[in-house]
C-alpha positions as CSV (number, residue, x, y, z in Angstrom):
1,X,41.4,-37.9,-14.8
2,X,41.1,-35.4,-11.9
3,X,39.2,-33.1,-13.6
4,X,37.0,-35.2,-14.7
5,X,36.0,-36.6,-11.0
6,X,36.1,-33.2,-9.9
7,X,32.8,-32.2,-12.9
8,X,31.5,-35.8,-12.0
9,X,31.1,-34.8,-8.4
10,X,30.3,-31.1,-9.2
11,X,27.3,-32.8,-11.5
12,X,25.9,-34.5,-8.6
13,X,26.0,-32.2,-5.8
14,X,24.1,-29.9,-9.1
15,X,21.7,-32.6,-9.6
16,X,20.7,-32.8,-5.7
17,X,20.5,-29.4,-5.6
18,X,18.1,-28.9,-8.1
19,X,16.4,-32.0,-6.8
20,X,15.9,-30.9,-3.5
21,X,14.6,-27.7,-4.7
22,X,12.0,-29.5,-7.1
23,X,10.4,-31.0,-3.9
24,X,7.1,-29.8,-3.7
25,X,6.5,-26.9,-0.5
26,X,4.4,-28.0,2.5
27,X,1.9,-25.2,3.6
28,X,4.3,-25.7,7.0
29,X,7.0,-25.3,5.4
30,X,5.8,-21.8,3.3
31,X,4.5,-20.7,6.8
32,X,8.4,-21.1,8.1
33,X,10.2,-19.5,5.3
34,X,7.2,-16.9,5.1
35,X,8.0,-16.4,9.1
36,X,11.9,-16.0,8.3
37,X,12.0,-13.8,5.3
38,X,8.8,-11.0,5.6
39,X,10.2,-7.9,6.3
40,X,7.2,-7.3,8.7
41,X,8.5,-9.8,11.2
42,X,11.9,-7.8,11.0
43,X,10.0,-5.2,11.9
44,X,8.2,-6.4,14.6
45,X,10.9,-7.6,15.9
46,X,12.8,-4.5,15.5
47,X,10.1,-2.5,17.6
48,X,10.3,-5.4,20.3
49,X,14.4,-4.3,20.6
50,X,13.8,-0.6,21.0
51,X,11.0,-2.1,23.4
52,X,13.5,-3.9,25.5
53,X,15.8,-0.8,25.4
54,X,13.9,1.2,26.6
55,X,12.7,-0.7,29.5
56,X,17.0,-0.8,30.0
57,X,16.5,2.9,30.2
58,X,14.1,2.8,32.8
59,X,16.5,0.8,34.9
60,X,19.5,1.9,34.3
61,X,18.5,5.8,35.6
62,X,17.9,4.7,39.1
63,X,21.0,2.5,39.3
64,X,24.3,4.1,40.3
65,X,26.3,6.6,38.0
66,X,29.7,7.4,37.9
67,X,31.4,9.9,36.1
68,X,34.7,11.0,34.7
69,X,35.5,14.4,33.9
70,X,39.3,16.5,32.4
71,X,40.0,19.6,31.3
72,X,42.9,21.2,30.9
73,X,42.9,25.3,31.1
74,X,45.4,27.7,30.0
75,X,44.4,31.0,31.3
76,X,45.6,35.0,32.0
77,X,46.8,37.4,33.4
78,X,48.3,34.8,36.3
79,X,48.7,36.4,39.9
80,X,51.3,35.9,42.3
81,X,52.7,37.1,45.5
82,X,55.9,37.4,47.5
83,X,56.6,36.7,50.9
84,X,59.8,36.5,53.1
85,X,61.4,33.2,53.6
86,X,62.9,32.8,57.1
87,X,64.5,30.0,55.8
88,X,66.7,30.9,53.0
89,X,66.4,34.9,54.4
90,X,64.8,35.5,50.9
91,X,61.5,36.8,49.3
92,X,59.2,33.7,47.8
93,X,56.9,34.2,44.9
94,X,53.9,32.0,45.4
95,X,50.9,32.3,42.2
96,X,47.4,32.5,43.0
97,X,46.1,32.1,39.2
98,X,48.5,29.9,37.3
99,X,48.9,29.9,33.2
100,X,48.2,26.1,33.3
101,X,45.2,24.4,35.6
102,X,44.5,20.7,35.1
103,X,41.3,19.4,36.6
104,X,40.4,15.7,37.4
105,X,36.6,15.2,38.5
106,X,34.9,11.8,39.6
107,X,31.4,12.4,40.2
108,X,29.1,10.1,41.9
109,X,25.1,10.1,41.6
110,X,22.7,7.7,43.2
111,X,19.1,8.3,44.0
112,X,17.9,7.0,47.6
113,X,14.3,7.6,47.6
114,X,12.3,8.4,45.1
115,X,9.1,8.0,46.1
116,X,7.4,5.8,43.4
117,X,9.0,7.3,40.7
118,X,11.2,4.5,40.1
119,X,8.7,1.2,40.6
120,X,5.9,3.3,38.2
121,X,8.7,3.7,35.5
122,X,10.5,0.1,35.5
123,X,6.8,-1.4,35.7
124,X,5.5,1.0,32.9
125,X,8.4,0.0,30.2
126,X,8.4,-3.7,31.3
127,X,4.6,-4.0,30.1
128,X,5.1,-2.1,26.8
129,X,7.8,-5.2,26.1
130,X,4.7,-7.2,27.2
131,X,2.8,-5.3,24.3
132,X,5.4,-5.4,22.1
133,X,5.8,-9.0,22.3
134,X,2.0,-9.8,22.4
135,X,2.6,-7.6,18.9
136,X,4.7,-9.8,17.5
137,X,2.8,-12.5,18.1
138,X,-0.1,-10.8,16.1
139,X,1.6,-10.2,13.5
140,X,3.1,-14.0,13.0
141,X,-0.6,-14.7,12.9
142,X,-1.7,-12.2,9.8
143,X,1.2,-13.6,8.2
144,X,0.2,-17.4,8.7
145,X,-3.4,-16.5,7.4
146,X,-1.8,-14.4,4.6
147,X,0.4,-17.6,3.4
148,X,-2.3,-19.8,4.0
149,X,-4.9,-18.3,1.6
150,X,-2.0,-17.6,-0.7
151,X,-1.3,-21.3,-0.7
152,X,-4.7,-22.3,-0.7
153,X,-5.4,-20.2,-3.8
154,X,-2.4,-21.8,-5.7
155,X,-3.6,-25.0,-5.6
156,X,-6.6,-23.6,-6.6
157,X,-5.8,-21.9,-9.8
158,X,-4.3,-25.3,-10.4
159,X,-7.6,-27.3,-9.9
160,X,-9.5,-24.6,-12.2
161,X,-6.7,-25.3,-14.7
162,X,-7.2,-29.1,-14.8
163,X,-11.1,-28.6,-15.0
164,X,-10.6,-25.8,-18.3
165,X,-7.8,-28.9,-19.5
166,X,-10.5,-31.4,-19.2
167,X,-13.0,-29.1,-20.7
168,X,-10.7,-29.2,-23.9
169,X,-10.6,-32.9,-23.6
170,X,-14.1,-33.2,-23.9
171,X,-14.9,-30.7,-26.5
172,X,-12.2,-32.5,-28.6
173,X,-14.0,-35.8,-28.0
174,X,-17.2,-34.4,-29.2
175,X,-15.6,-32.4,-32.1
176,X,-14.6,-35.9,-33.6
177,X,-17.9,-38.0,-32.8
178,X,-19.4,-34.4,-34.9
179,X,-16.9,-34.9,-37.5
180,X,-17.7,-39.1,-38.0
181,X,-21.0,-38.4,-37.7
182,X,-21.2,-35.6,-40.5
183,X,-18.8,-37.2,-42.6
184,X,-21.3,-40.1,-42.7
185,X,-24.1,-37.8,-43.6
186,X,-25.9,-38.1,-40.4
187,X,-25.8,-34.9,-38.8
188,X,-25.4,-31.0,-40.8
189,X,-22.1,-29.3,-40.9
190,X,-23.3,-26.8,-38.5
191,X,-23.0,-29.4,-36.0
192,X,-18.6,-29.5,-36.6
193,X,-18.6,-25.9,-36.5
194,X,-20.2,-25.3,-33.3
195,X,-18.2,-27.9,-31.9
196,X,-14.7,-26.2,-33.3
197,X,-16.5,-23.1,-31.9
198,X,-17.0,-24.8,-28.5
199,X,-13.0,-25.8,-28.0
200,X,-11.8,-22.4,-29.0
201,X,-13.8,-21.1,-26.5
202,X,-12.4,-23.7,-24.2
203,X,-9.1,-23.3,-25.0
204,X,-9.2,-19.7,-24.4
205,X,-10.9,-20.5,-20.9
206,X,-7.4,-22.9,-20.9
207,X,-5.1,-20.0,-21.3
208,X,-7.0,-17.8,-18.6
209,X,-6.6,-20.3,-16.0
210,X,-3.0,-21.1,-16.6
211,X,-2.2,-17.7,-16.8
212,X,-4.7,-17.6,-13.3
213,X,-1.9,-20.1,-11.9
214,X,0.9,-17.9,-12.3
215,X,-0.8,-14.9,-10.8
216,X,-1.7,-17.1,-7.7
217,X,2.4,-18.5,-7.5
218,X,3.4,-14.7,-7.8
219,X,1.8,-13.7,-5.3
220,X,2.8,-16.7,-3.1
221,X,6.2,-16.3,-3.8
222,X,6.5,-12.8,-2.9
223,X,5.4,-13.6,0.4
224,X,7.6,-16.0,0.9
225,X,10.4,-13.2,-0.2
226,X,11.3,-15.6,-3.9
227,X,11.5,-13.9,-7.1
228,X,7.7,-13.7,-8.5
229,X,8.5,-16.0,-11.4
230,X,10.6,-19.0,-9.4
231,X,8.6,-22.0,-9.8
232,X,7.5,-23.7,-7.0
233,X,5.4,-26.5,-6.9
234,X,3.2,-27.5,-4.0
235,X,1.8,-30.6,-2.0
236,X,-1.8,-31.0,-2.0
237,X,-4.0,-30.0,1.0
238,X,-5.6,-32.6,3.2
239,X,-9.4,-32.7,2.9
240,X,-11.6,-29.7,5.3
241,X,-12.4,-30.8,8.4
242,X,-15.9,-33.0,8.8
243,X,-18.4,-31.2,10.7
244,X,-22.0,-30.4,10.7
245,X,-22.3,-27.0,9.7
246,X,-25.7,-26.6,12.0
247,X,-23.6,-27.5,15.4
248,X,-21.6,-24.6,14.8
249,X,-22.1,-21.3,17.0
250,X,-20.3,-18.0,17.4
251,X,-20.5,-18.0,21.4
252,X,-17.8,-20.1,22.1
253,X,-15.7,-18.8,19.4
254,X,-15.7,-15.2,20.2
255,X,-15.0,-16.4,24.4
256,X,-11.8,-17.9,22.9
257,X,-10.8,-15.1,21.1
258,X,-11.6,-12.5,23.4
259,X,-9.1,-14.6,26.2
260,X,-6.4,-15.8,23.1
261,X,-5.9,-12.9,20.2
262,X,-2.7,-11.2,21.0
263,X,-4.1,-7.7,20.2
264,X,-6.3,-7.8,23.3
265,X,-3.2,-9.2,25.2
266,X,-0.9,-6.6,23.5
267,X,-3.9,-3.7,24.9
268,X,-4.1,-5.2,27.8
269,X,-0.5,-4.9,28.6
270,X,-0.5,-1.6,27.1
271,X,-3.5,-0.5,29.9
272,X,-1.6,-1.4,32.3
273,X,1.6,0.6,31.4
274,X,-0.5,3.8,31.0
275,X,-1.8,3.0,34.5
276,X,2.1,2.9,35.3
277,X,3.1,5.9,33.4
278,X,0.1,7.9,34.9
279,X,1.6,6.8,38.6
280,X,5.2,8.5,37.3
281,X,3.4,11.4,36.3
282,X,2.1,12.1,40.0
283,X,5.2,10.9,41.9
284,X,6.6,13.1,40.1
285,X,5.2,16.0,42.4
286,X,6.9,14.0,45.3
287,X,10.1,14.7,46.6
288,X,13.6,12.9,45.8
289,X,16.7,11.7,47.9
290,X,19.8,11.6,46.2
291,X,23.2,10.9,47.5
292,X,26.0,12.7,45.4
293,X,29.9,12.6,45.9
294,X,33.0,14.0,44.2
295,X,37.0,13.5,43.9
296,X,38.6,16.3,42.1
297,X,42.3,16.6,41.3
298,X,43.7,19.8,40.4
299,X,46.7,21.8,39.8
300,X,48.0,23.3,43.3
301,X,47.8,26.8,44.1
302,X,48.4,29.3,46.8
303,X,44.8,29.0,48.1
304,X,43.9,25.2,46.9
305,X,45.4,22.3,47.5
306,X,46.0,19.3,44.9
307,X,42.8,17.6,45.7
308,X,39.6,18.0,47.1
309,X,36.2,15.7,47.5
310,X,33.1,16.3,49.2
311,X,29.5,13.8,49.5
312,X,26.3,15.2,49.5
313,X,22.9,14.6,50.9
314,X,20.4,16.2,48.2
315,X,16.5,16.4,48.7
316,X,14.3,18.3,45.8
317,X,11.2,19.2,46.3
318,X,9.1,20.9,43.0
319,X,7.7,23.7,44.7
320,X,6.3,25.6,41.4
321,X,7.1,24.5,37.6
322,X,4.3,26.7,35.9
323,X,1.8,23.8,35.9
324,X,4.0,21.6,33.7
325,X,3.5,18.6,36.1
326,X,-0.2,18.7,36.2
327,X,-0.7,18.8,32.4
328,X,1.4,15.8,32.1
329,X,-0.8,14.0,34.7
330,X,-3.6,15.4,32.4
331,X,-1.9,14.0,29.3
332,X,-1.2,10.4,30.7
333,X,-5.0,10.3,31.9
334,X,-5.8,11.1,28.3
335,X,-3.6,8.5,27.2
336,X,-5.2,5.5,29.6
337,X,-8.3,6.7,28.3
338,X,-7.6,6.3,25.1
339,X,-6.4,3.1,25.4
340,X,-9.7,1.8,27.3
341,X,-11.4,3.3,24.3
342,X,-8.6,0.9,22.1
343,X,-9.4,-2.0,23.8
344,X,-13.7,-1.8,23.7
345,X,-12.9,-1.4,19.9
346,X,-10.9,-4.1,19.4
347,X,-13.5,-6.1,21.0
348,X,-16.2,-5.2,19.0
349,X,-13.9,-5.8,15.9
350,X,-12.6,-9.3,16.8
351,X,-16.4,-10.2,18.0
352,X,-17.4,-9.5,14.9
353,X,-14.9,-11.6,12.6
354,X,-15.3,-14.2,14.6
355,X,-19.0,-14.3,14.1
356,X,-18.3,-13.8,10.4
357,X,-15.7,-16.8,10.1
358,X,-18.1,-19.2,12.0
359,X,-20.7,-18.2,9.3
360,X,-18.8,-18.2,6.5
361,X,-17.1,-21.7,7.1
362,X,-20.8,-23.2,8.1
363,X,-21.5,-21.7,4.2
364,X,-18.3,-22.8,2.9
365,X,-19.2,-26.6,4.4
366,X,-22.7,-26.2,3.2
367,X,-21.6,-25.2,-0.4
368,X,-19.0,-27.5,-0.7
369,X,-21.1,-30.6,0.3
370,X,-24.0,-29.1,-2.4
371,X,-21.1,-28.5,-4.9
372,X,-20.1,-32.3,-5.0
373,X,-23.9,-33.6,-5.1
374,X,-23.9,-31.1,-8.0
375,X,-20.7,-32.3,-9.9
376,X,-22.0,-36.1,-9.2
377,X,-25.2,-35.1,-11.3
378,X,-23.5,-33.5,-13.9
379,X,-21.1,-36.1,-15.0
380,X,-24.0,-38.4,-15.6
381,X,-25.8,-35.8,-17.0
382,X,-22.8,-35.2,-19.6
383,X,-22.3,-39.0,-20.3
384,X,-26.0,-39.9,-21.1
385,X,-26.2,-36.7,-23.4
386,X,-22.8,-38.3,-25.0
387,X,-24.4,-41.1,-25.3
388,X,-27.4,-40.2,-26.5
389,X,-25.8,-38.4,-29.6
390,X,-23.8,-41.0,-30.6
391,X,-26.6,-43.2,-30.8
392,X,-28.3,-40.3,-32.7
393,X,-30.7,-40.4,-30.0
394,X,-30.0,-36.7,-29.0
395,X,-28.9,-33.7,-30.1
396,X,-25.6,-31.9,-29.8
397,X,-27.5,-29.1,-27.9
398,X,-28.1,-31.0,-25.4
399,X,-24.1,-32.2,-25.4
400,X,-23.6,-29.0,-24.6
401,X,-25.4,-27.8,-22.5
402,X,-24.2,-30.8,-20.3
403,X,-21.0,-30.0,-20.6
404,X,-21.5,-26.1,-19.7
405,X,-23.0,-27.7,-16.4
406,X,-20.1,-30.1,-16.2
407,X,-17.4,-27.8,-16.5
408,X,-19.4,-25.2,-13.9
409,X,-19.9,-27.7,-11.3
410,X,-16.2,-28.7,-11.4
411,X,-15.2,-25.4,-11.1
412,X,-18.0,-24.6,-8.3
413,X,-16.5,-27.7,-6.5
414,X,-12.8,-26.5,-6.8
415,X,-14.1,-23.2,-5.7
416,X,-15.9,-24.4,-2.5
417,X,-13.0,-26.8,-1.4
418,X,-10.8,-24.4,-1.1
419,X,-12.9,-21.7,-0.3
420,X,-13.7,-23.9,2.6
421,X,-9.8,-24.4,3.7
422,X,-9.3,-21.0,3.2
423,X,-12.4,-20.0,5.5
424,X,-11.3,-22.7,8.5
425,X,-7.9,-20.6,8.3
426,X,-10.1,-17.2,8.7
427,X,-11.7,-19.1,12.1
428,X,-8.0,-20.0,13.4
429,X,-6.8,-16.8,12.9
430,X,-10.4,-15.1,14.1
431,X,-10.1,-17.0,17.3
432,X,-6.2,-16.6,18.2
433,X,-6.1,-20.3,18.6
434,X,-3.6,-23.1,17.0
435,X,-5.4,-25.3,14.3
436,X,-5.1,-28.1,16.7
437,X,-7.3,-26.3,19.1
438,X,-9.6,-25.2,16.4
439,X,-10.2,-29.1,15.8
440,X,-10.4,-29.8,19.1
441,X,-13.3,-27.6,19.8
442,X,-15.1,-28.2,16.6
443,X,-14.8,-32.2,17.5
444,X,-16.2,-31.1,21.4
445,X,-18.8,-29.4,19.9
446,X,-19.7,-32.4,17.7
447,X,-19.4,-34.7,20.9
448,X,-21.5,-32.3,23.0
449,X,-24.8,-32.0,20.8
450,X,-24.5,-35.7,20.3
451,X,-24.5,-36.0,24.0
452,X,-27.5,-33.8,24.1
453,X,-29.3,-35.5,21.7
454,X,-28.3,-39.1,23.6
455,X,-30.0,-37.7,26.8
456,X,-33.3,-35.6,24.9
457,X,-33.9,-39.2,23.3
458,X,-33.6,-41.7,26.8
């Protein structure tokens, strides 16, 4: 009786299981486990650490340092003297080099002044955490887009799948009307064999689609670190936002970017820790105050006593190091220079993908809204030429050439939908906004040239 609760429970805690894990994925959800899993977050994150550790580094050497030192020495040929003692009336052998010295040091370092040397190298690793973390951040957004179009393109091998599947459908339909109608002797037999023709063909175009589907999950699931062949099924994506594709302009697109994509924080940040790194580089021809102390205990000898200490007031100046100094001011100028070079580029670049994800989702809107005029004509194309033949009205020609068109307008329609989504996600990422904000200033755009128009017509 136990055992059999026991498997009774086991089966149901099973059965949840593999019912929760049947529940179709939100494109949230893919983006989270996406975020968790990639090995290029780890690594982001990774070079973030060493970031941080470094700018530890950079504090730690000007803070106080205290060290321990031991050693224990055997040595030879030991030396020793005698002397009378007026005490005992006796000679006294006292050793100038024993066979055993044991030495205790505590050393003590701190640096007083080091004229800019420390605020120039604190600041400098501080930004490049900055940059580091602006990095990150850049890198959570390739990986958004990257799941987004994977997802996107899912659901899309799925639609093309269902348009080949109602292809088949069709064909079939026609292949029996052929079949009634040649049976009756109204129409040739050349008319059933072009039909069975037309749904091998279809069927084939079945097979490539479905196998389409499992190229597109394959590829979704390895971003989201699954095996390639887990299933995972997938909720549907809400329709593209509504928007007139003439409202939209590149301007303020490209101002948003420029102020929001993390790679122009990241140089940024970067700038201004060559700027700090270059300030090192010339303090370092400065002088440096340093305050150093010692304890030492030691083995007792004839000239030395047990202990000894001693603090220090040090101050270097570089009076000649070969040039060394100069070529590393030479090679941090370099090195802000090239990173003001960086940042023009990146400008350029992320000016230029904004301006081509405003244009290609103004194209996307304009092809998707054609695409569904398109698909509208076609099915009533398709269903007069259907009924046309059965009436014996038309011919099967012209059956199938409407359902070529049918089939190609559902699949230019899939195609543009999510071609669409897929290009609003190249805009988001383009502009280094949220999707939110995206909105936002699609829907202020709308309200501003309706404004316009308000006040051009009063």
């Amino acid at each position: 009786m136990r055992d059999w609760l026991l498997g009774l429970i086991a089966f149901v805690f099973v059965s949840a299981a593999v019912g929760q894990e049947q529940k179709p994925l939100t494109l949230q959800q893919c983006i989270e486990i996406a975020l968790k899993t990639h090995p290029l977050m780890r690594l982001s994150y990774r070079q973030l650490d060493a970031a941080v550790a470094r700018s530890e580094q950079a504090k730690a050497q000007w803070q106080p340092e205290l060290t321990f030192t031991g050693v224990q020495r055997r040595q030879g040929p030991t030396v020793s003297f005698t002397i009378p003692n007026p005490l005992t009336g006796g000679m006294t052998s006292i050793e100038i080099v024993k066979r055993d010295m044991r030495t205790l040091t505590a050393e003590f370092r701190q640096s007083l002044l080091s004229f800019g040397r420390k605020s120039a190298s604190i600041q400098g690793a501080v930004y490049q955490v900055n940059a580091a973390s602006a990095m990150v951040q850049s890198v959570q957004a390739q990986l958004v887009l990257r799941v987004t179009e994977a997802y996107a393109d899912v659901l899309a091998a799925q639609a093309m799948e269902e348009v080949a599947r109602q292809a088949v459908e069709r064909v079939k339909v026609v292949l029996k009307i052929a079949q009634a109608r040649y049976e009756a002797g109204v129409t040739p037999k050349f008319d059933v064999l072009r039909a069975e023709a037309e749904l091998a063909a279809a069927e084939e175009q079945l097979l490539t689609a479905q196998n389409g589907i499992a190229l597109a999950k394959a590829a979704l699931n390895q971003l989201l670190g699954r095996p390639t062949n887990a299933p995972i099924d997938l909720e549907p994506l809400p329709e593209p936002v509504e928007v007139n594709p003439d409202l939209l302009k590149s301007e303020p697109f490209i101002k948003q970017a420029l102020a929001n994509r993390p790679e122009m924080r990241s140089l940024e940040w970067q700038i201004k820790s060559a700027e700090e790194f270059l300030k090192l580089a010339k303090a370092d021809k400065n002088p440096l105050l340093l305050l150093t102390g010692s304890y030492v205990r030691q083995t007792k000898t004839g000239f030395a006593e047990d202990y000894q200490w001693g603090v220090n007031l040090v101050v270097q100046f570089p009076i000649f190091d070969s040039g060394r100094r100069e070529s590393v001011v030479k090679e941090r100028e370099a090195t802000l220079e090239q990173v003001l070079a960086q940042k023009e580029q990146q400008e350029r670049q992320i000016a230029l993908e904004v301006e081509q994800a405003v244009r290609n989702f103004q194209v996307a809107l304009q092809r998707l809204k054609t695409a569904r005029a398109a698909l509208a004509s076609a099915e009533e194309a398709f269903r007069l030429a259907q009924v046309r033949y059965e009436g014996g009205v038309g011919t099967l020609v012209e059956v199938w050439d409407a359902q070529v068109a049918l089939t190609r307008a559902r699949a230019n329609e899939v195609q543009a939908l999510y071609d669409a989504h897929k290009a609003f996600a190249r805009l988001v990422y383009a502009t280094g906004l949220t999707e939110t904000e995206v909105k936002n200033m699609l829907k202020s755009l709308v309200a501003l040239t309706t404004t316009s128009n308000g006040g051009e017509r009063q």
